[in-house]
MARTORKE-540596 format. One record per residue (C-alpha): residue in three letters; z, x, y; residue number from 1. Coordinates in steps of 0.5 Angstrom, whole numbers. Layout:
% residues N
<r->Ala&w->Z&u->X&v->Y&k->NUM>
...
% end
This chain:
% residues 278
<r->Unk&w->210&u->180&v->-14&k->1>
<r->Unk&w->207&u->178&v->-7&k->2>
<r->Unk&w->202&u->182&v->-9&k->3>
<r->Unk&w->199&u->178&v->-16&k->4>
<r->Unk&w->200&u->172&v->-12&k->5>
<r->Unk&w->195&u->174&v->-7&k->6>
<r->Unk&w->190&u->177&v->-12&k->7>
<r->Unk&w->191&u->170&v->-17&k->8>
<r->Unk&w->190&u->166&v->-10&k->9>
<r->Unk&w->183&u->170&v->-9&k->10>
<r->Unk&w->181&u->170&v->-16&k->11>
<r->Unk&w->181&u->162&v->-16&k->12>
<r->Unk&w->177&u->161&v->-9&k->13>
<r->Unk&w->172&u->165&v->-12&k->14>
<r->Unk&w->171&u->161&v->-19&k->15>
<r->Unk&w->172&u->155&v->-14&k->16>
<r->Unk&w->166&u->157&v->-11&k->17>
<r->Unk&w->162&u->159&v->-16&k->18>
<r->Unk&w->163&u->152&v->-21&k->19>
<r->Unk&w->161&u->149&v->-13&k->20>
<r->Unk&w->154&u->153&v->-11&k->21>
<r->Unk&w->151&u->152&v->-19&k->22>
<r->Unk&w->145&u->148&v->-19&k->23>
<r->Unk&w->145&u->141&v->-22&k->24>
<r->Unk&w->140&u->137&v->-27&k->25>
<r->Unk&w->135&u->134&v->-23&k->26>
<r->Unk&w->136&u->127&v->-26&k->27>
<r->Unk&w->129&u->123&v->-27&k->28>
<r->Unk&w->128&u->118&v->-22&k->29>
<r->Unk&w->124&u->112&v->-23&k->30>
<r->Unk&w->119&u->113&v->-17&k->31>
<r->Unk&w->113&u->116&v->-19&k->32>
<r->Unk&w->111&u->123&v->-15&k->33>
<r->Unk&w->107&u->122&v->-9&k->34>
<r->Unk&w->102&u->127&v->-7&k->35>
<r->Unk&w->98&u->129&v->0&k->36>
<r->Unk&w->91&u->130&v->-2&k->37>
<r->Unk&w->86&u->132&v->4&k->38>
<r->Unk&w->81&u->127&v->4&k->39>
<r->Unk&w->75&u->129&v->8&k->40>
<r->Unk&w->71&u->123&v->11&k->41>
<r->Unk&w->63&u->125&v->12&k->42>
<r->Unk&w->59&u->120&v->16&k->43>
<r->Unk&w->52&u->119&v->16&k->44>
<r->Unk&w->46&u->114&v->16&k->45>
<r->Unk&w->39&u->113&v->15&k->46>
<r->Unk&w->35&u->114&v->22&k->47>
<r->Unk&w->31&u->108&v->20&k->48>
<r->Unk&w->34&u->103&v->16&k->49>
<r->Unk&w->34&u->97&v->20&k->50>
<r->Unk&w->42&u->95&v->20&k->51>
<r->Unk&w->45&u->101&v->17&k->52>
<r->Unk&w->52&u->103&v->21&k->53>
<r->Unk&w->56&u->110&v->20&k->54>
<r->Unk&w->62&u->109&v->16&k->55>
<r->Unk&w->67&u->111&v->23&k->56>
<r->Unk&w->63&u->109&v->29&k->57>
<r->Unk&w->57&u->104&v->31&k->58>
<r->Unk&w->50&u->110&v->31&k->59>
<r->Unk&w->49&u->111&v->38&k->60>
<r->Unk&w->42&u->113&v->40&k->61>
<r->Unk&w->41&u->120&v->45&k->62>
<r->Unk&w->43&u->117&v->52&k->63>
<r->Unk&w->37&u->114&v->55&k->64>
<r->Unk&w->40&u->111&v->63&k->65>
<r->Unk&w->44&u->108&v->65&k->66>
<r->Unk&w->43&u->100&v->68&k->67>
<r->Unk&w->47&u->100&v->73&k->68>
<r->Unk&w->42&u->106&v->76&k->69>
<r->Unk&w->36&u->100&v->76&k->70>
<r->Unk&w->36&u->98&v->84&k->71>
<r->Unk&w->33&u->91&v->83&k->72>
<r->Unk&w->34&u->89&v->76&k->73>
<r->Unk&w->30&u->82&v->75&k->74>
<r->Unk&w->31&u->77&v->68&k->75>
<r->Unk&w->25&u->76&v->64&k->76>
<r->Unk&w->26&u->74&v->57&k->77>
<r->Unk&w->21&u->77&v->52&k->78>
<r->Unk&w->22&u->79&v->44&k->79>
<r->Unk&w->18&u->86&v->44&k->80>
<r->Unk&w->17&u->91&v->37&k->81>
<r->Unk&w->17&u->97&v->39&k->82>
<r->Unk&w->15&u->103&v->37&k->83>
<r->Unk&w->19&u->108&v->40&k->84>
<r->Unk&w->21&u->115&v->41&k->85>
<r->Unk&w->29&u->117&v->43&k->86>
<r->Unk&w->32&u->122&v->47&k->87>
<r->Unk&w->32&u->127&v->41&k->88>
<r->Unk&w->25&u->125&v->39&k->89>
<r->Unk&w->27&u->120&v->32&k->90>
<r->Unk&w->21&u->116&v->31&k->91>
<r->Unk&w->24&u->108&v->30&k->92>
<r->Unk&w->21&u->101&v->30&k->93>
<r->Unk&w->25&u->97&v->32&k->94>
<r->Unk&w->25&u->88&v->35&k->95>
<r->Unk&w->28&u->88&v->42&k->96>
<r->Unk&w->30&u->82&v->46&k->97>
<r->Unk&w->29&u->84&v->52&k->98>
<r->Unk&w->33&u->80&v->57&k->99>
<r->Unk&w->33&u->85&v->64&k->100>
<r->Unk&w->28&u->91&v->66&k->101>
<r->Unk&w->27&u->94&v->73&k->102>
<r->Unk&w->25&u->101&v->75&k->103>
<r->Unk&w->29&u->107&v->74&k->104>
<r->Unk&w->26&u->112&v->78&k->105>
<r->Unk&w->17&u->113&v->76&k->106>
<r->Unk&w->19&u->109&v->69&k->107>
<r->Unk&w->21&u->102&v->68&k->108>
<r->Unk&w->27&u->101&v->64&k->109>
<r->Unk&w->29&u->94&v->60&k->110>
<r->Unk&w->36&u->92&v->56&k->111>
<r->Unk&w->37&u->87&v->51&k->112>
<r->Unk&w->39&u->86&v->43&k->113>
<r->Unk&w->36&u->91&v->39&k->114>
<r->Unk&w->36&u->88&v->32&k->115>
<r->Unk&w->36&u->95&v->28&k->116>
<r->Unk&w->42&u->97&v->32&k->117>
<r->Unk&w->44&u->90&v->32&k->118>
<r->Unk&w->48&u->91&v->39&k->119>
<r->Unk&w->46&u->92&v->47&k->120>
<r->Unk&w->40&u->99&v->48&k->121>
<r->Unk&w->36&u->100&v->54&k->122>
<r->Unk&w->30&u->103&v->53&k->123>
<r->Unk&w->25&u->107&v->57&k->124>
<r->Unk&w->17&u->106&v->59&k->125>
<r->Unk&w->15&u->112&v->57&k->126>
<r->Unk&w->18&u->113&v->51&k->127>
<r->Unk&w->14&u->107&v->48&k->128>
<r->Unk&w->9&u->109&v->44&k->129>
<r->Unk&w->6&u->101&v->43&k->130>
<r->Unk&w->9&u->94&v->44&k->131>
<r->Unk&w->7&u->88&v->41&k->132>
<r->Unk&w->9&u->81&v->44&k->133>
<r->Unk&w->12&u->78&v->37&k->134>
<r->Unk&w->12&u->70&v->41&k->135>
<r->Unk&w->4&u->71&v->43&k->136>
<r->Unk&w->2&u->77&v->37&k->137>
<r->Unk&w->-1&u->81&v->44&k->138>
<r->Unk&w->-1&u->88&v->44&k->139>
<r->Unk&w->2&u->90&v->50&k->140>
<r->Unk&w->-1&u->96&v->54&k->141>
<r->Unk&w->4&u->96&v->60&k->142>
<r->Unk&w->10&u->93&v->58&k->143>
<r->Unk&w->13&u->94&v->66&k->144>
<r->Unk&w->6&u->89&v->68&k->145>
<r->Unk&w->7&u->84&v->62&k->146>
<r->Unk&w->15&u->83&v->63&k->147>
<r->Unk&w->14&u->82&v->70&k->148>
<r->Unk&w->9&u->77&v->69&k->149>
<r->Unk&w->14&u->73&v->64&k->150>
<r->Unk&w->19&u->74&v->71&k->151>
<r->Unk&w->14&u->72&v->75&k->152>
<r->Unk&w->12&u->65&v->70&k->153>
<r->Unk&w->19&u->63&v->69&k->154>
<r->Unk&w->25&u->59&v->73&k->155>
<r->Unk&w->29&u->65&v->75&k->156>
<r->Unk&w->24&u->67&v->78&k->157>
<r->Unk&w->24&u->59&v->83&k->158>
<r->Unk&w->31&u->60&v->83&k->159>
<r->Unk&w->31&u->67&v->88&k->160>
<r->Unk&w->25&u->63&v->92&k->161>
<r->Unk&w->30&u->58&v->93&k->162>
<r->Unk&w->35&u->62&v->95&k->163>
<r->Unk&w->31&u->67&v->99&k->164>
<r->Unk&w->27&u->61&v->102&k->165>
<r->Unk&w->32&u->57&v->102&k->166>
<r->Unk&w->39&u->59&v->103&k->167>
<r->Unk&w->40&u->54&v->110&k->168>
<r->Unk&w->39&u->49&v->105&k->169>
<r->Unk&w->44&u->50&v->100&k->170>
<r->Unk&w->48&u->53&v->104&k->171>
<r->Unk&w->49&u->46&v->108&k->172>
<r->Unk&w->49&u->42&v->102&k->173>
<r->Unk&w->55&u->46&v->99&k->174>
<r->Unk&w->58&u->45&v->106&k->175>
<r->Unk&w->57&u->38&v->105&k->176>
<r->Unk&w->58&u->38&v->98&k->177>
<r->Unk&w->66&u->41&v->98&k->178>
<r->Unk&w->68&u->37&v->104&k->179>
<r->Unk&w->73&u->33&v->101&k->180>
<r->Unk&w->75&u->40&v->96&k->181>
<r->Unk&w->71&u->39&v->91&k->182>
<r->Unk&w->64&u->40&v->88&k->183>
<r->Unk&w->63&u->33&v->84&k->184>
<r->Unk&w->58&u->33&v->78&k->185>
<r->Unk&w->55&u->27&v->81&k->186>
<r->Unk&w->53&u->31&v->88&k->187>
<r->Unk&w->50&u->36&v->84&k->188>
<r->Unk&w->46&u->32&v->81&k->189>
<r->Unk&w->44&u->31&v->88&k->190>
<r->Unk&w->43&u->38&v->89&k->191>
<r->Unk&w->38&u->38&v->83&k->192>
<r->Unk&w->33&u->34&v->85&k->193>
<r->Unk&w->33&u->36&v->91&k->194>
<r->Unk&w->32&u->44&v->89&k->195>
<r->Unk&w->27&u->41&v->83&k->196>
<r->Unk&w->23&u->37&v->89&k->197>
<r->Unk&w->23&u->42&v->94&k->198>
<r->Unk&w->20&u->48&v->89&k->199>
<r->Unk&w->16&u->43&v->84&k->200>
<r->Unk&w->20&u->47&v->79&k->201>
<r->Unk&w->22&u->41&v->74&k->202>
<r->Unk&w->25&u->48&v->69&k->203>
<r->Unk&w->29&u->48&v->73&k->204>
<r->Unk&w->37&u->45&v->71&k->205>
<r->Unk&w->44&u->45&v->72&k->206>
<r->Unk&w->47&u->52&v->70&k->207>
<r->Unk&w->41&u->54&v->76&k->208>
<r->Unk&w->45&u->51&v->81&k->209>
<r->Unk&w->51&u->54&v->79&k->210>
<r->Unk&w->49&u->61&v->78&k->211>
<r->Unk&w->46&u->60&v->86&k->212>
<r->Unk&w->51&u->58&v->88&k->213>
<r->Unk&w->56&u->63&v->84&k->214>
<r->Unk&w->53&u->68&v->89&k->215>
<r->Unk&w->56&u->64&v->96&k->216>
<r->Unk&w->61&u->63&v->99&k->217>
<r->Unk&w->62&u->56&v->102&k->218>
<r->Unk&w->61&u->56&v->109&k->219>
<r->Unk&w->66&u->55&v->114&k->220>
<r->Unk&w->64&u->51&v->120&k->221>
<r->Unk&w->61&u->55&v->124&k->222>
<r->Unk&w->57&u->58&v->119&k->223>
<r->Unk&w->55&u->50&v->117&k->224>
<r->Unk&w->53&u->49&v->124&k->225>
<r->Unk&w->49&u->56&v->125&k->226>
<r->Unk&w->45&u->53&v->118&k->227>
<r->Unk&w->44&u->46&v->121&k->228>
<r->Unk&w->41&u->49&v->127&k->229>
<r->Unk&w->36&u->54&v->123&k->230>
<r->Unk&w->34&u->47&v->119&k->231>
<r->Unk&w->33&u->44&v->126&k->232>
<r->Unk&w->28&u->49&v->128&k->233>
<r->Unk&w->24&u->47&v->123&k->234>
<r->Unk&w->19&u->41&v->121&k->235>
<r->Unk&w->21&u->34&v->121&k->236>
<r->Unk&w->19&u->34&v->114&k->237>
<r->Unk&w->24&u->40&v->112&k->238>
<r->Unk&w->30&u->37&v->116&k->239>
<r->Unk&w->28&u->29&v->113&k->240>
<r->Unk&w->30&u->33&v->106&k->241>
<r->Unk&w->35&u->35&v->107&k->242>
<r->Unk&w->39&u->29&v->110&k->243>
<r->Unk&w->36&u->25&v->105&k->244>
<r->Unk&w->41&u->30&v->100&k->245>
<r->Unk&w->47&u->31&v->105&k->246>
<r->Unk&w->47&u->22&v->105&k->247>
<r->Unk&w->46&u->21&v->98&k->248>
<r->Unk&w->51&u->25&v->96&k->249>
<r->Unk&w->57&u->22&v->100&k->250>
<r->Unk&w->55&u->16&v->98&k->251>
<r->Unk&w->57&u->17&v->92&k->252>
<r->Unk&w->64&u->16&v->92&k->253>
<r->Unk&w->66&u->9&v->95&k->254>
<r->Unk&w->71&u->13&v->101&k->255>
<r->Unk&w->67&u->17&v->105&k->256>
<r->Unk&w->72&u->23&v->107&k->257>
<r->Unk&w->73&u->25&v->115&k->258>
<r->Unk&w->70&u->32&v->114&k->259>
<r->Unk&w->64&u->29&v->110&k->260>
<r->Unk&w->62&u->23&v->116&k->261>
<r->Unk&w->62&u->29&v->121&k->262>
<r->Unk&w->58&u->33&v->118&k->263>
<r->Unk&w->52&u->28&v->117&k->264>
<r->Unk&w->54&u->26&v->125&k->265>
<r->Unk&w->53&u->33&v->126&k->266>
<r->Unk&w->46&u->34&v->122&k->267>
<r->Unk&w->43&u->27&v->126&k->268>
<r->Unk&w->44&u->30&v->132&k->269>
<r->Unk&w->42&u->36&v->131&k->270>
<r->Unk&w->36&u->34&v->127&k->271>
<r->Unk&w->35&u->28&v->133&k->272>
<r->Unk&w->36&u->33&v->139&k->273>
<r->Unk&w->34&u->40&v->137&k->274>
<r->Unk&w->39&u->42&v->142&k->275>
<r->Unk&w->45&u->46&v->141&k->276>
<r->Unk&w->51&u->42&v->140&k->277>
<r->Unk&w->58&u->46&v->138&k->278>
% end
């Protein structure tokens, strides 16, 4: 007996387990099927359609060097059409405005906003097959000569004479300028004038003072001093320049600070006496 009760146990597990692993209906659901379809992205574009772009990223064109190789890159401003051969060959015709050139080894290389690619490229001299100059129509054999004379013609070309013929100068009058702590619209001005009388360059203008003086820091006291000694060493009229400058700027605010009254006492020794005073 004990037996037939072992086999009937049995026999009802297994029909348990097999009504359990029967496969169910798929019931419909109201999403629809999604699929995976590989999609493949193709990039291209015309070499020579001004204003085209890849689909996937901006077409960049076969490297040609890099600024930052350029020892002493100089401003120029100047709108070229070249006609120009990369670095793969590809022949395009492209409007350039220039901003900066200088020389990278025997060439010349020159950066600005190519209008075909509408972005930043650099350029090599000796990839240039011809060159007009679009402001003038001038058909430009040498373009390093024409950029340099467009440099040599302009206002930036004033302002690193100034800095360079004269840094005492500036450097006493921002001295004089940051005294009380700051630098006030008005005594900039000041310096303007100044810079514009000293270079006979009315081109020159406020972002030009700024720029200069973005590149200095301010002198210590010491270094005022070593400046005004310098300026003392040269003629009256370079010396009267300078103290006109300094005195017209704290005069124009009502109350003189103590640093800006020994710093003009100092230039009137200096200037008066030419001797060394600490």
């Amino acid at each position: 007996m004990t037996l037939l009760y072992l086999l009937l146990g049995g026999l009802a597990i297994w029909i348990a387990y097999k009504v359990l692993a029967k496969p169910r209906p798929v019931q419909p659901s109201s999403q629809p099927e999604r699929y995976e379809i590989p999609i493949k992205i193709t990039v291209s574009y015309d070499e020579g359609t001004p204003g085209r772009q890849p689909t996937e990223s901006i077409n960049k064109d076969e490297w040609e060097g890099s600024f930052w190789e350029v020892a002493h890159p100089l401003p120029a401003k100047a709108k070229l059409r070249l006609k120009y051969s990369d670095g793969a060959g590809r022949k395009t015709e492209r409007t350039v405005d220039v901003r900066q050139f200088g020389a990278i080894g025997p060439n010349t290389l020159l950066i600005g906003h190519c209008s075909m690619r509408n972005a930043t490229r650099t350029f090599r001299s000796d990839r240039i097959e011809s060159c007009i100059d679009e402001e003038t129509g001038e058909v430009i054999s040498d373009v390093s000569t024409h950029l340099q004379a467009k440099y040599d013609q302009s206002p930036d070309r004033t302002k690193d004479l100034l800095l360079e013929g004269e840094y005492d100068t500036l450097r006493v009058l921002l001295y004089v300028g940051k005294a009380d702590g700051q630098l006030r619209a008005a005594e900039k001005a000041v310096i303007l004038e100044t810079c514009v009388a000293i270079t006979n360059d009315s081109r020159l203008t406020g972002s030009a003072i700024d720029d200069l003086f973005a590149t200095m820091d301010v002198p210590t006291l010491q270094a005022f001093k070593l400046a005004v000694g310098r300026l003392a060493k040269r003629d009256q009229a370079a010396q009267t320049v300078v103290m006109a400058a300094a005195e017209r700027m704290v005069a124009t605010q009502k109350t003189v600070h103590q640093a800006e009254q020994e710093a003009l006492d100092y230039m009137k020794k200096r200037f008066t006496t030419g001797t060394n005073l600490s």
